[in-house]
ZADO-1210 file (C-alpha; in nm, 4 decimals, padded with zeros to 6 digits):
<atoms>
<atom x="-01.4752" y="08.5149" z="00.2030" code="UNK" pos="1"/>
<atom x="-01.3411" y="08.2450" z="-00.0485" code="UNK" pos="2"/>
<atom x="-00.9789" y="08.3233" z="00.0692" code="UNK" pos="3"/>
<atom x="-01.0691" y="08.2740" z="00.4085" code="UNK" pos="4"/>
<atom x="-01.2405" y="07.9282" z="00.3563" code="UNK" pos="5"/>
<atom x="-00.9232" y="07.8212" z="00.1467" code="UNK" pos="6"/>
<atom x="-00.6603" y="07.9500" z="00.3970" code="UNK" pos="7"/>
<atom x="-00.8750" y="07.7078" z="00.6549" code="UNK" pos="8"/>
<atom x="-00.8205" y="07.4381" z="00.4705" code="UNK" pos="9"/>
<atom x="-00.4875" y="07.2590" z="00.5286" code="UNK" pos="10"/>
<atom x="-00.3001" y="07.1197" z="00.2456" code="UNK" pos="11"/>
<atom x="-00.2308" y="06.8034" z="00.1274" code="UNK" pos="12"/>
<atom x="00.0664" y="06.6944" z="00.0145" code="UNK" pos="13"/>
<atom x="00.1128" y="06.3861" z="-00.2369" code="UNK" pos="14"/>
<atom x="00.2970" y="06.1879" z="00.0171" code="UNK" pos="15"/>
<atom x="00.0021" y="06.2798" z="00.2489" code="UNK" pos="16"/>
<atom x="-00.2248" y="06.1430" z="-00.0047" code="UNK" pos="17"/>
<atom x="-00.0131" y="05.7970" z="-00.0588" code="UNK" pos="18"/>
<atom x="-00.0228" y="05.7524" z="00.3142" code="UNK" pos="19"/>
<atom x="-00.3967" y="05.7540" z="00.3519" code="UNK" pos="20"/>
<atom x="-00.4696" y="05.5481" z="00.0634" code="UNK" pos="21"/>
<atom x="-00.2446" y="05.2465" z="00.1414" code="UNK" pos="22"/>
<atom x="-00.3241" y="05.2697" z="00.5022" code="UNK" pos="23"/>
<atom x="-00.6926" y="05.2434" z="00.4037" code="UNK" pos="24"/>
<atom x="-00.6262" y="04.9726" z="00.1284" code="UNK" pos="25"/>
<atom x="-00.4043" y="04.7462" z="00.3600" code="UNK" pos="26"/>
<atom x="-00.6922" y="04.6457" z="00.6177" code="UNK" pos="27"/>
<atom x="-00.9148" y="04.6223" z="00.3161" code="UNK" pos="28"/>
<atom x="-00.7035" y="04.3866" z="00.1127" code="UNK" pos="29"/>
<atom x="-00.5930" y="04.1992" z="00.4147" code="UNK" pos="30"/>
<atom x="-00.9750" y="04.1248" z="00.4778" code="UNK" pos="31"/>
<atom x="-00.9835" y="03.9944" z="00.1318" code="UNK" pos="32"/>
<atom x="-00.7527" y="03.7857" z="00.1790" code="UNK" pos="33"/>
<atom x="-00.8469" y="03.6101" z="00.5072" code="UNK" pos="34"/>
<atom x="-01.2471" y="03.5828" z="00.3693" code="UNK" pos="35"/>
<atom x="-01.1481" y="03.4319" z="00.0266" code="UNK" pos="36"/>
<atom x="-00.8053" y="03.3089" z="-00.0053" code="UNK" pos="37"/>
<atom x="-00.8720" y="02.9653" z="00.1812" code="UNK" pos="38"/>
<atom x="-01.0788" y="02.8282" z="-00.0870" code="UNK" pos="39"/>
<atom x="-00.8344" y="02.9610" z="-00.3653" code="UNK" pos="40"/>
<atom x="-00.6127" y="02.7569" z="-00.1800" code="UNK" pos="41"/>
<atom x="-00.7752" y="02.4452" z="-00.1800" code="UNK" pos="42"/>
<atom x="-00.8880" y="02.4793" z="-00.5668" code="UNK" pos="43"/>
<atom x="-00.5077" y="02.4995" z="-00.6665" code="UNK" pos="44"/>
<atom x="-00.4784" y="02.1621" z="-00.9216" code="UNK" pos="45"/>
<atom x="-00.8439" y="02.0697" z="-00.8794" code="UNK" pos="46"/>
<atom x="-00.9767" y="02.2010" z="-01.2194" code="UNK" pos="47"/>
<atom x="-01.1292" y="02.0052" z="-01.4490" code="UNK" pos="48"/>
<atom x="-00.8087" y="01.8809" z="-01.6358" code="UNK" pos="49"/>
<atom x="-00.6068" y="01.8148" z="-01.3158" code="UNK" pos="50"/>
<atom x="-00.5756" y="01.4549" z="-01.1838" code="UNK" pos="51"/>
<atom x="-00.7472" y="01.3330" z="-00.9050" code="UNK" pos="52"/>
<atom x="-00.6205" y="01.1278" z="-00.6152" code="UNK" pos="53"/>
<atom x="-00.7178" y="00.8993" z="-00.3487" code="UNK" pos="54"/>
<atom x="-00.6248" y="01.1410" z="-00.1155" code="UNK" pos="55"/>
<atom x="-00.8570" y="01.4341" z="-00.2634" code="UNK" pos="56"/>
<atom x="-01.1938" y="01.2190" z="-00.1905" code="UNK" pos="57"/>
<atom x="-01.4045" y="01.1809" z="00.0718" code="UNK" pos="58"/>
<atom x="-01.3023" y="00.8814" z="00.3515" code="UNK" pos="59"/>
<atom x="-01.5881" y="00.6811" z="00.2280" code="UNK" pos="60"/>
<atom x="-01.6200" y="00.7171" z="-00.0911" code="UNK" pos="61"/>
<atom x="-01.5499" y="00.4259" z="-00.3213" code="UNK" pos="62"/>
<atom x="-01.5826" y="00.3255" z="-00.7083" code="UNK" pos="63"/>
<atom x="-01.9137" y="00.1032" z="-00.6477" code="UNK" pos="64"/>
<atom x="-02.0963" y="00.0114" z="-00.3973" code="UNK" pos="65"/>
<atom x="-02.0387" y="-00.3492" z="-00.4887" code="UNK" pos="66"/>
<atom x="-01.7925" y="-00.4442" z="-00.2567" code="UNK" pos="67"/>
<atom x="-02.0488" y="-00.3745" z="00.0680" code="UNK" pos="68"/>
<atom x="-02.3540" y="-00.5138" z="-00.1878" code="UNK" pos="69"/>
<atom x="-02.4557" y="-00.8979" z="-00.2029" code="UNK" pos="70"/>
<atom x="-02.2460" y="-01.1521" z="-00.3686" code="UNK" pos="71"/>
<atom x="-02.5140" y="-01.1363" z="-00.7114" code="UNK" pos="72"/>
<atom x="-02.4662" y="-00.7284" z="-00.7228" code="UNK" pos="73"/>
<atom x="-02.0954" y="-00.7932" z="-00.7242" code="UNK" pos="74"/>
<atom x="-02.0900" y="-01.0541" z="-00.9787" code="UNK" pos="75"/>
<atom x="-02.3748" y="-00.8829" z="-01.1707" code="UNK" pos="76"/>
<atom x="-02.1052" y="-00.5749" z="-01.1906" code="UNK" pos="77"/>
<atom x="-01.8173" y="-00.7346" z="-01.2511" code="UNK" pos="78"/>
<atom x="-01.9577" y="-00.9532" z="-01.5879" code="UNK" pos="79"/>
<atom x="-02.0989" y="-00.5940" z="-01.6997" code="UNK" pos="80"/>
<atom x="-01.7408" y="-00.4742" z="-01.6898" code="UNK" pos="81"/>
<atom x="-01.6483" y="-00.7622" z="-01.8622" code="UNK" pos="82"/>
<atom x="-01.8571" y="-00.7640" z="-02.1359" code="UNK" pos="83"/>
<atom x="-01.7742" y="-00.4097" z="-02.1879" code="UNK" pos="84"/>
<atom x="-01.4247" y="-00.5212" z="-02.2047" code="UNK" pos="85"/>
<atom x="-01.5396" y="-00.7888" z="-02.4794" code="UNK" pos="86"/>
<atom x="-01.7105" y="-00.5025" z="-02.7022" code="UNK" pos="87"/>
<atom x="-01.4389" y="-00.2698" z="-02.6959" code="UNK" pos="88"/>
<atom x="-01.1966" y="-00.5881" z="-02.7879" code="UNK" pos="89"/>
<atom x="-01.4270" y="-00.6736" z="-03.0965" code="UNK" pos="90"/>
<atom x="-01.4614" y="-00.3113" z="-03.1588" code="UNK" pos="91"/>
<atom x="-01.0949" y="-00.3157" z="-03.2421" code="UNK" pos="92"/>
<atom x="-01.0980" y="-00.6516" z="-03.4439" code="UNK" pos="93"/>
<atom x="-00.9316" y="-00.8134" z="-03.1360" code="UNK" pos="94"/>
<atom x="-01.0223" y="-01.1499" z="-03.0105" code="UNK" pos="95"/>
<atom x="-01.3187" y="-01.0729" z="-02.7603" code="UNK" pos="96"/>
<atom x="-01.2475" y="-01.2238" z="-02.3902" code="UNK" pos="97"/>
<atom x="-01.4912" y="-01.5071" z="-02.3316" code="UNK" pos="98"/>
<atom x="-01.7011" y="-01.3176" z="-02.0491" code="UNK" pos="99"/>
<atom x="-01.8264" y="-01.6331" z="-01.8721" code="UNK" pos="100"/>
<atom x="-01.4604" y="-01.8103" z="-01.8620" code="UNK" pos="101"/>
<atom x="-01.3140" y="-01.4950" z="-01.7014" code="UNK" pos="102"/>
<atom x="-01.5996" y="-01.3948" z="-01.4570" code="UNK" pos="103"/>
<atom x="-01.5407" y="-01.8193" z="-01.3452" code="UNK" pos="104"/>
<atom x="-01.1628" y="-01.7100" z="-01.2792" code="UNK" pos="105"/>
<atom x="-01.2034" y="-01.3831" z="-01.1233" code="UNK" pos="106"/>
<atom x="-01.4780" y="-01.5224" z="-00.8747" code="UNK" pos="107"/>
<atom x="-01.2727" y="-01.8301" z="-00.8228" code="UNK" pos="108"/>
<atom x="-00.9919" y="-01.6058" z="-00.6771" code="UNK" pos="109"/>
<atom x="-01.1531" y="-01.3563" z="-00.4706" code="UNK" pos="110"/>
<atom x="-01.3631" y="-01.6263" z="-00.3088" code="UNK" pos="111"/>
<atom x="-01.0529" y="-01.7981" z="-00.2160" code="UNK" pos="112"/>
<atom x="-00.9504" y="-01.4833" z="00.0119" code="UNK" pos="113"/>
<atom x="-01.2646" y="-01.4957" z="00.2078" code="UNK" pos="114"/>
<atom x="-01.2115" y="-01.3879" z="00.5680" code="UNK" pos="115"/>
<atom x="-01.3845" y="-01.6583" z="00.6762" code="UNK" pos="116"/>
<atom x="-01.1857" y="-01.9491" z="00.5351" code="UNK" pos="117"/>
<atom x="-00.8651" y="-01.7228" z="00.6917" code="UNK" pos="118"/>
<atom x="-00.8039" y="-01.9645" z="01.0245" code="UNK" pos="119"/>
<atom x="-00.5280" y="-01.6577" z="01.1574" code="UNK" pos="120"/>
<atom x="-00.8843" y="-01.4338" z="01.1714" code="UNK" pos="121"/>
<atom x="-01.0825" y="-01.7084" z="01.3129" code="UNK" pos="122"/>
<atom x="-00.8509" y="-01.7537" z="01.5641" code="UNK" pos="123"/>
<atom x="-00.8433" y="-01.3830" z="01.6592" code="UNK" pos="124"/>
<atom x="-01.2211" y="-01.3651" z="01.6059" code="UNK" pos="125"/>
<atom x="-01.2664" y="-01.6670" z="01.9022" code="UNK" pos="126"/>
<atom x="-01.0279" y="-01.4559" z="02.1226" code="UNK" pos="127"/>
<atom x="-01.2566" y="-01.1736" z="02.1182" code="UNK" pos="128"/>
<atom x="-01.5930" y="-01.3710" z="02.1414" code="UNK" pos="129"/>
<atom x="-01.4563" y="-01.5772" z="02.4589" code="UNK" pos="130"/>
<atom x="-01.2903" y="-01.2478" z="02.5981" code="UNK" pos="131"/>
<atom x="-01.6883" y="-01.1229" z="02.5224" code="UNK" pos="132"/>
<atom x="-01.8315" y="-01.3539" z="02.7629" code="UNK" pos="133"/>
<atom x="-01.5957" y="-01.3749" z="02.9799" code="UNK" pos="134"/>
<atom x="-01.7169" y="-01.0386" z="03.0268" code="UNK" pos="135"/>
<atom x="-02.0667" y="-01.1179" z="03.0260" code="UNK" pos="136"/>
<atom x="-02.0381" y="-01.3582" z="03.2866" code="UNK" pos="137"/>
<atom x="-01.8664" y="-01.0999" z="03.5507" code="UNK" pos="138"/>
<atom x="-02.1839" y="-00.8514" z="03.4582" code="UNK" pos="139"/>
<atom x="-02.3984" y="-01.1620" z="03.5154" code="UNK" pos="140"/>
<atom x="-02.5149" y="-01.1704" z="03.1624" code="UNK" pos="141"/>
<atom x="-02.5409" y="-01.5629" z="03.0015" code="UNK" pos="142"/>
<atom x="-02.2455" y="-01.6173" z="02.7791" code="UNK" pos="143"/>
<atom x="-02.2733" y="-01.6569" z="02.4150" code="UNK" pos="144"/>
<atom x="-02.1997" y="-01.9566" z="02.1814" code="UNK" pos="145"/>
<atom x="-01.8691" y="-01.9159" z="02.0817" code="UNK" pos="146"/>
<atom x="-01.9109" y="-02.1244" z="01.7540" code="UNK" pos="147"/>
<atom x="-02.2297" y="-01.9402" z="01.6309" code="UNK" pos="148"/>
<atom x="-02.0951" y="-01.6295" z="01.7608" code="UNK" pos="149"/>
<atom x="-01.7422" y="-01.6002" z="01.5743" code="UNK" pos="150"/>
<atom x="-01.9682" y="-01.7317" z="01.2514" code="UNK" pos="151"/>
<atom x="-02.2066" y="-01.4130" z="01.2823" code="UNK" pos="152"/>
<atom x="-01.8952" y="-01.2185" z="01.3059" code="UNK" pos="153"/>
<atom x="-01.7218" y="-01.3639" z="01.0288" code="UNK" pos="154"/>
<atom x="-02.0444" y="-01.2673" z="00.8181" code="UNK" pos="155"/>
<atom x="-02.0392" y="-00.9285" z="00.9500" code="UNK" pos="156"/>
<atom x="-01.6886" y="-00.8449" z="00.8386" code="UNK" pos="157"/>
<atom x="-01.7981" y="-01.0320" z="00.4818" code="UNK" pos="158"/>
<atom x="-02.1241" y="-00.8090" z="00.4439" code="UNK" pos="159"/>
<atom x="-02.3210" y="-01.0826" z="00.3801" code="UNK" pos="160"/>
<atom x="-02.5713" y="-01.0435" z="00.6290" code="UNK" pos="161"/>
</atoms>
């Protein structure tokens, strides 16, 4: 009876074998690949000694917060940068930068690019507020005031309200 179950059984050759195994390990592998090769992908140059760039973070993402803060937070940041900049100066036996004199001077030039005190914006900002209520008025709504509106608009772009 053990010949007879052996004669039953067809052979296999090694070729036979090498067939069935890649053509079982090629769906396999190809499902591996779909399921975990996009985030591979996407890790390539982010490791923890890579550089980042602007481009790799998120759209709104920034440094600090400052920038959209109040005027104090700002300046409140900016003199704790610069005092940090005066420690590591004395640290080295350096001169340390006089914090008050330079926060003066920085302030002093990024208040002078204030998009209010821009008259090119202004001028575009009153286009849109009189283009506004000339709106308004065809939808029967009262019109705005031109001068209080282009100053709350002006404010807006600041962040100061």
């Amino acid at each position: 009876m053990a010949v007879a179950a052996a004669e039953l059984v067809p052979a296999i050759s090694n070729g036979d074998v090498i067939l069935i195994v890649v053509a079982v390990a090629i769906p396999i592998a190809a499902l591996a690949f779909v399921l975990g090769a996009g985030g591979a992908f996407r890790r390539i140059g982010k490791g923890p000694l890579s550089v980042e760039f602007e481009s790799d973070l998120p759209r709104d993402a920034r440094d600090s917060d400052a920038e959209a803060a109040s005027p104090q937070v700002r300046e409140a940041e900016i003199r704790q940068l610069l005092e940090a900049k005066a420690y590591r100066q004395s640290s080295r036996g350096e001169a340390p930068v006089d914090v008050d004199a330079e926060l003066g001077r920085l302030l002093a030039e990024s208040g002078a690019t204030r998009p209010a005190d821009d008259p090119a914006l202004r001028a575009e900002v009153r286009q849109l507020v009189v283009a506004r209520n000339e709106r308004r008025a065809r939808q029967g709504q009262p019109p705005l005031d031109v001068e209080a509106e282009v100053e709350r608009q002006l404010q807006e772009l600041e962040g100061l309200e």
